[in-house]
C-alpha positions as CSV (number, residue, x, y, z in Angstrom):
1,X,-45.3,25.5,50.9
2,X,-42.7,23.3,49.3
3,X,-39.3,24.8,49.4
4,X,-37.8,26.0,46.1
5,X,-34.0,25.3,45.4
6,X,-32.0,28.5,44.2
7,X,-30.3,28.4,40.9
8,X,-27.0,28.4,42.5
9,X,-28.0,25.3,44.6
10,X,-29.4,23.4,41.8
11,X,-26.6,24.0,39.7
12,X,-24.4,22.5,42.7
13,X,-26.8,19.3,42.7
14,X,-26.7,18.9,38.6
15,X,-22.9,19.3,39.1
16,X,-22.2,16.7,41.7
17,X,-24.2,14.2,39.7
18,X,-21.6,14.7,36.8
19,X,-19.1,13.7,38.7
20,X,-20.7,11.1,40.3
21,X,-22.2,9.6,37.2
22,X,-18.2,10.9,35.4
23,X,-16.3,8.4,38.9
24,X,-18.3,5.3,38.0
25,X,-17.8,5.2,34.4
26,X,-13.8,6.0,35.3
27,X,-13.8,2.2,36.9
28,X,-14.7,0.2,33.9
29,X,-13.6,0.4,30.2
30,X,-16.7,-1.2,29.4
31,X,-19.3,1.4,29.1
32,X,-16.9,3.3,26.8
33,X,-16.4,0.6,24.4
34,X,-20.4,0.4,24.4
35,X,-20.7,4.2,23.4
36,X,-18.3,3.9,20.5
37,X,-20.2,0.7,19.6
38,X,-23.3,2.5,19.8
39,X,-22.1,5.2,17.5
40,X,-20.7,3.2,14.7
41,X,-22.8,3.3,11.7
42,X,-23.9,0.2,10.0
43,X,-22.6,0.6,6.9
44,X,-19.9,2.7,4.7
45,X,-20.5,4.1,1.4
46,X,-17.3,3.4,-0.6
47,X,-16.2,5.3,-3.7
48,X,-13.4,3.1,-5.5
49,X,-11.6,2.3,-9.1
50,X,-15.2,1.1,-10.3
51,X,-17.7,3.0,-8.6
52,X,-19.4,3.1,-5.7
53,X,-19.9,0.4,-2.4
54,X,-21.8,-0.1,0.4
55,X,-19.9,-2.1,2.4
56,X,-20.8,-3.2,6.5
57,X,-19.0,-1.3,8.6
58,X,-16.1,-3.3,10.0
59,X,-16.7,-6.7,8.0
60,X,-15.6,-9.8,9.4
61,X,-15.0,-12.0,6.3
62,X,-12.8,-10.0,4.5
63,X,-11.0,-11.6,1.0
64,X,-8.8,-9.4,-0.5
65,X,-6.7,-10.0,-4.3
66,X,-4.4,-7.1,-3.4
67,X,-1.4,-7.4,-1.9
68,X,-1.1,-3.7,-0.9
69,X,-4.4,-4.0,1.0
70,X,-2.9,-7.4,2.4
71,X,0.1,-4.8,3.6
72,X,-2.5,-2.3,5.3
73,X,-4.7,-4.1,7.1
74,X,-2.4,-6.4,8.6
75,X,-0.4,-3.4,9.6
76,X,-3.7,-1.8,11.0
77,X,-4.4,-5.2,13.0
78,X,-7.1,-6.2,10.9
79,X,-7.7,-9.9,10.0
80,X,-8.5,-11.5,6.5
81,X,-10.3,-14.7,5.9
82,X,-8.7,-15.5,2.5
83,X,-5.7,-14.4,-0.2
84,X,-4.0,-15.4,-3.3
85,X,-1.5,-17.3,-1.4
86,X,1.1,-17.8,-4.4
87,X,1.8,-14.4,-4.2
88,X,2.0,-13.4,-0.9
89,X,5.7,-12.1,-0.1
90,X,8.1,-12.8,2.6
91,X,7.4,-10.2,5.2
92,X,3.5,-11.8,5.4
93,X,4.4,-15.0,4.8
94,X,2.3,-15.5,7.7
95,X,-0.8,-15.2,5.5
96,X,0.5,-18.5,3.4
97,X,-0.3,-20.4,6.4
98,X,-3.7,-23.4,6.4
99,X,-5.4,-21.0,8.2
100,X,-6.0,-19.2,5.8
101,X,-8.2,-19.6,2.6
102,X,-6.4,-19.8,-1.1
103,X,-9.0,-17.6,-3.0
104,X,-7.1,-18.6,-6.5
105,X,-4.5,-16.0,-8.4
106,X,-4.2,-12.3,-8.2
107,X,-5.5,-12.5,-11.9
108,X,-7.9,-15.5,-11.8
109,X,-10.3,-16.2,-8.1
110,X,-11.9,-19.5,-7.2
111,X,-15.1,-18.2,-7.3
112,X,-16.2,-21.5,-5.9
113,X,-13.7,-21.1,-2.7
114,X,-14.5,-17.1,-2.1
115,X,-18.4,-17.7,-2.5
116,X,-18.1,-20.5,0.1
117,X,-16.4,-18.1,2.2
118,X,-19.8,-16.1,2.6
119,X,-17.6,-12.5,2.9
120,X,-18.7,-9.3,3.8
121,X,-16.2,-7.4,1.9
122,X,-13.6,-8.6,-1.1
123,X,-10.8,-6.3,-2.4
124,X,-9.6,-6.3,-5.6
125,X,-7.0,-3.7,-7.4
126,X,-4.5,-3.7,-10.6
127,X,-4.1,-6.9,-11.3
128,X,-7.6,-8.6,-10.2
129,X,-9.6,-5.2,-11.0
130,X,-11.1,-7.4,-14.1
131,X,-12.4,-9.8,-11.9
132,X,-14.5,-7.4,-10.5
133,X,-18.1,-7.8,-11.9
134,X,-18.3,-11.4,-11.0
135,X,-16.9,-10.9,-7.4
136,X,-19.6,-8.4,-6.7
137,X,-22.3,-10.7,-7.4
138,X,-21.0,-12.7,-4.3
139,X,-20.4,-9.6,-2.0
140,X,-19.5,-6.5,-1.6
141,X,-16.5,-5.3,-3.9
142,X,-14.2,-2.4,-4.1
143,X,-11.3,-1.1,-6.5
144,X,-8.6,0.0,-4.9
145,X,-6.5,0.4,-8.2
146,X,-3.2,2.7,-7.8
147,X,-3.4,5.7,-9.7
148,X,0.2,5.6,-11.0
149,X,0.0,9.9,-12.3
150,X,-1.3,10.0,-8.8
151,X,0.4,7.1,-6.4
152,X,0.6,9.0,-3.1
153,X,-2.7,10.5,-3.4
154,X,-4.2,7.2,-4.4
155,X,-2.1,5.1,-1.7
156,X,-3.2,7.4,0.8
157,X,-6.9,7.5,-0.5
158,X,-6.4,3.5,-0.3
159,X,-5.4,3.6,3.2
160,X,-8.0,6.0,4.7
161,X,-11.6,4.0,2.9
162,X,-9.8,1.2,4.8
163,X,-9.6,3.1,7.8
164,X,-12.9,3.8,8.0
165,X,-14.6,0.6,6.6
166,X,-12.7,-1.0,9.8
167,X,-12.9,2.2,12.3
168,X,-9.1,2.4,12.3
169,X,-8.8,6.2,11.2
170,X,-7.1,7.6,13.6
171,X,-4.2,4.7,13.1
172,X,-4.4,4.8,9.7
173,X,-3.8,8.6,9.8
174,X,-0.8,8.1,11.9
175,X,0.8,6.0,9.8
176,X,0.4,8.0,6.9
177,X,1.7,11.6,8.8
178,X,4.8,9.2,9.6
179,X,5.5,8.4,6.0
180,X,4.4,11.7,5.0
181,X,7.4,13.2,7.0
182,X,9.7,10.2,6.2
183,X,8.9,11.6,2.6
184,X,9.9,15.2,3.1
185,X,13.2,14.3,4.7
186,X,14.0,12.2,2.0
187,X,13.2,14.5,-0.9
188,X,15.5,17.3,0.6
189,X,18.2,14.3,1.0
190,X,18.3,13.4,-2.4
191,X,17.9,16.6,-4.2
192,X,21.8,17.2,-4.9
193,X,22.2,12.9,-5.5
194,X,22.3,13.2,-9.4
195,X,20.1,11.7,-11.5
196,X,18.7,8.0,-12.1
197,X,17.4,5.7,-14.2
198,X,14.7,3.0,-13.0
199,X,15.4,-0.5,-14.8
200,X,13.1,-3.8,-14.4
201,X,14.6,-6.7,-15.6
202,X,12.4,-9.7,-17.2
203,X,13.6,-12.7,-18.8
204,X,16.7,-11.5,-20.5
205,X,15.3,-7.9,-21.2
206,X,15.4,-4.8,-19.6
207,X,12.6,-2.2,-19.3
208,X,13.3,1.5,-18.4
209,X,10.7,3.6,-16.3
210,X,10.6,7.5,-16.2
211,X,8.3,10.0,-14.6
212,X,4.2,9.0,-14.7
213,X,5.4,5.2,-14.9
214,X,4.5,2.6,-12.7
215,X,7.8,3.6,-10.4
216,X,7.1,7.1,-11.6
217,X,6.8,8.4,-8.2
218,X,10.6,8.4,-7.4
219,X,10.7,11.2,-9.4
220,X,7.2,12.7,-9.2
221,X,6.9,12.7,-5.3
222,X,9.8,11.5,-3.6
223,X,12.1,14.1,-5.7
224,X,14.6,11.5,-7.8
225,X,16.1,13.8,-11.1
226,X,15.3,11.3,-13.8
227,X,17.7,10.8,-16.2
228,X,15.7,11.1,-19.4
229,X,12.2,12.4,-18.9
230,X,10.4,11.1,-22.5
231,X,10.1,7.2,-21.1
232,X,6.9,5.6,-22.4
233,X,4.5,5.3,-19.2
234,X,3.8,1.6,-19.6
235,X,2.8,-1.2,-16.8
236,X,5.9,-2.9,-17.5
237,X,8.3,-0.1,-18.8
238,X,9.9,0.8,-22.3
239,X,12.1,-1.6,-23.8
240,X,15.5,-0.7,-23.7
241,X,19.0,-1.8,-24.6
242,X,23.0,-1.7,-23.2
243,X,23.3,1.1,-25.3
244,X,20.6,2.9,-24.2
245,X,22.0,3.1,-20.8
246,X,25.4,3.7,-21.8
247,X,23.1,6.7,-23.5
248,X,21.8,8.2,-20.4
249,X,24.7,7.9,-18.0
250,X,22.8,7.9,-15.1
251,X,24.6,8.6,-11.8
252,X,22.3,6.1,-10.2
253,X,20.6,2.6,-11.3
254,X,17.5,1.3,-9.4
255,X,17.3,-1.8,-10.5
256,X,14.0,-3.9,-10.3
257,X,14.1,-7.8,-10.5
258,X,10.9,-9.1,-12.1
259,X,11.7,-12.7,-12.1
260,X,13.0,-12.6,-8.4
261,X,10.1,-11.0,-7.5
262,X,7.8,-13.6,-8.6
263,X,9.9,-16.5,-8.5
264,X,10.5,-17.2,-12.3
265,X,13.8,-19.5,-12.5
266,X,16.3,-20.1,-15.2
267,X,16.6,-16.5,-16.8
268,X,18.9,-14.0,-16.1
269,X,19.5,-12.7,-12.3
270,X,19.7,-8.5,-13.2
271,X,22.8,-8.4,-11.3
272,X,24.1,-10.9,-14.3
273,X,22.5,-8.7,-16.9
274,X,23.9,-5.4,-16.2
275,X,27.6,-6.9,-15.5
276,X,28.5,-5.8,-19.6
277,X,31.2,-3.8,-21.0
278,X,28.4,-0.8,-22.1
279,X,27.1,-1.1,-18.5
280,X,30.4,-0.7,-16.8
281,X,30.9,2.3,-18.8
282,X,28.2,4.4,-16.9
283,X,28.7,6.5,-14.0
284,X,26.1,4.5,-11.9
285,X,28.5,1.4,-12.5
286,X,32.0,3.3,-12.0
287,X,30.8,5.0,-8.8
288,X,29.2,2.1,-7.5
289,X,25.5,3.6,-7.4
290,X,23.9,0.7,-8.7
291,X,21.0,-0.1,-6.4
292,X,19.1,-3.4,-6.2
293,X,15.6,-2.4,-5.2
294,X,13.6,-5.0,-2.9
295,X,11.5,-6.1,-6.3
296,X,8.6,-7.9,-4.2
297,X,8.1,-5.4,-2.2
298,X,8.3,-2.8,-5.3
299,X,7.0,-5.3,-7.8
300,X,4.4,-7.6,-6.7
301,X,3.0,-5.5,-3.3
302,X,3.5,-2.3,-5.2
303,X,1.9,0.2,-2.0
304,X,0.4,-0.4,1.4
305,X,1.2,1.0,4.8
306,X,4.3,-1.2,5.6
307,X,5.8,-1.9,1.8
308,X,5.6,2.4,1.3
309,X,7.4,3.3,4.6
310,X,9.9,0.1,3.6
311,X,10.3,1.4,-0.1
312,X,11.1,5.2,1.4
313,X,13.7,3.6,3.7
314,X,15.7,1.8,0.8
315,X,15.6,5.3,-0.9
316,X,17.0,6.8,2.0
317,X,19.3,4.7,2.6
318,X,21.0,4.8,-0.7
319,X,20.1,7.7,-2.9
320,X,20.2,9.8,-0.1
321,X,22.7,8.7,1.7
């Protein structure tokens, strides 16, 4: 009669298999990299500014109009194929390189360069979000336009669809607890600083932004006290004058330079505007809590992994300090 192994025994077997089979896939990296191959899915349904996307899961031919997105994925080691090139600011200036492919403007593609591109995913957002329809006849599009009411929820809902469309979560999600708690030191930091006004400067003129604005999220999220609360919401701020900001007295001016940010010469640096007799008058001025923001950073990148935690910093080093 054939012998019969007892539970116990068999259980013994079953278990040094485990370890067996456990030792040989401890000596190579490679089987691993196989299972997590294995278990990607083929494709990611994205829901963005202008619908919904399926987009190939980790695409290899990526053209982005965003400069935000630009920010991320390099941060999250992710190559792109193709940019606006005029616009892509210092810190990435890397990505202005002939290796790269000049897609056209943030506002106005070259269709004929991004279609011969043959890409698996294109980006648009704010600026390039009209250029949407005619993009997604070439490939697969998404919108990741800011929510300004919203800009930490919308960066961070920016962030993670990238995540997953490249199977970078987990380092997405890092970076985003890191700013998170960069955030909540900084709020608690500049809760007794006084409050601030948030100026863009733009050929001659100055713009004022309050809470809900483009820049809105000083106040709304990262805890600024605004100095007037009934600022017009617009893309590029409410007009306002010399008296204005006499007016207001704000203990602290964040100052935005438009036409440094984009490289406009001839007008009026800020720091040339604001040097008036009514400006001098303020507390900002007298107290020397005028602020300078990095504008391309603020201006033209607007969010992104690196530009957010940057923007925090310069907050935090100011404000709050």
């Amino acid at each position: 009669m054939p012998s019969t192994l007892s539970r116990s025994a068999l259980s013994a077997l079953l278990l040094a298999g485990a370890v067996a089979l456990t030792g040989c896939g401890a000596a190579s990296a490679e089987p691993a990299a196989d299972v997590a191959q294995a278990d990607s899915p083929a494709d990611v349904t994205v829901e963005h500014a202008q619908g919904e996307t399926v987009v190939p899961f980790a695409p290899k031919t990526v053209v982005t109009f965003d400069m935000a997105s630009l920010d991320t994925l390099d941060a999250l080691g992710v190559p792109v194929a193709a940019l606006p090139q005029e616009s892509v600011p210092s810190y990435l200036s890397e990505y202005a390189g002939e290796e790269y492919e000049n897609a056209g403007t943030l506002f106005e593609p070259d269709y004929e360069a991004v279609n011969a591109l043959a890409p698996d995913l294109i980006i648009v957002a704010n600026r390039s979000a009209s250029a949407y329809p005619e993009l997604s006849k070439i490939a697969p599009t998404i919108d990741l336009t800011l929510d300004w009411a919203d800009y930490l929820g919308s960066f961070s809902d920016n962030v993670e669809t990238l995540g997953e469309i490249f199977g970078k979560e987990d380092r997405a999600a890092a970076e985003l607890a890191a700013i998170d708690e960069k955030i909540a030191e900084t709020k608690e930091q500049v809760a007794d600083a006084g409050s601030a006004l948030v100026l863009l400067t733009n050929a001659g003129e100055m713009t004022a932004f309050g809470p809900g604005s483009r820049f809105g999220w000083l106040h709304d999220e990262l805890g600024v006290t605004p100095v007037i609360e009934d600022v017009e919401a617009a893309t590029h701020g409410d007009p306002v004058s010399n008296e204005f900001v006499l007016d207001a007295n704000p203990d602290w001016l964040l100052v935005l330079d438009r036409d440094a940010a984009i490289g406009t010469e001839g007008g009026a640096s800020a720091e040339a505007l604001l040097d008036n007799d009514l400006v001098r008058q303020t507390t900002a001025w007298q107290e020397d809590q005028v602020v300078h923001l990095d504008s391309e950073t603020w201006y033209v990148v607007m969010s992104g992994l690196s530009a957010v935690s940057a923007m925090v910093d310069e907050i935090a080093g100011s404000v709050a300090s």
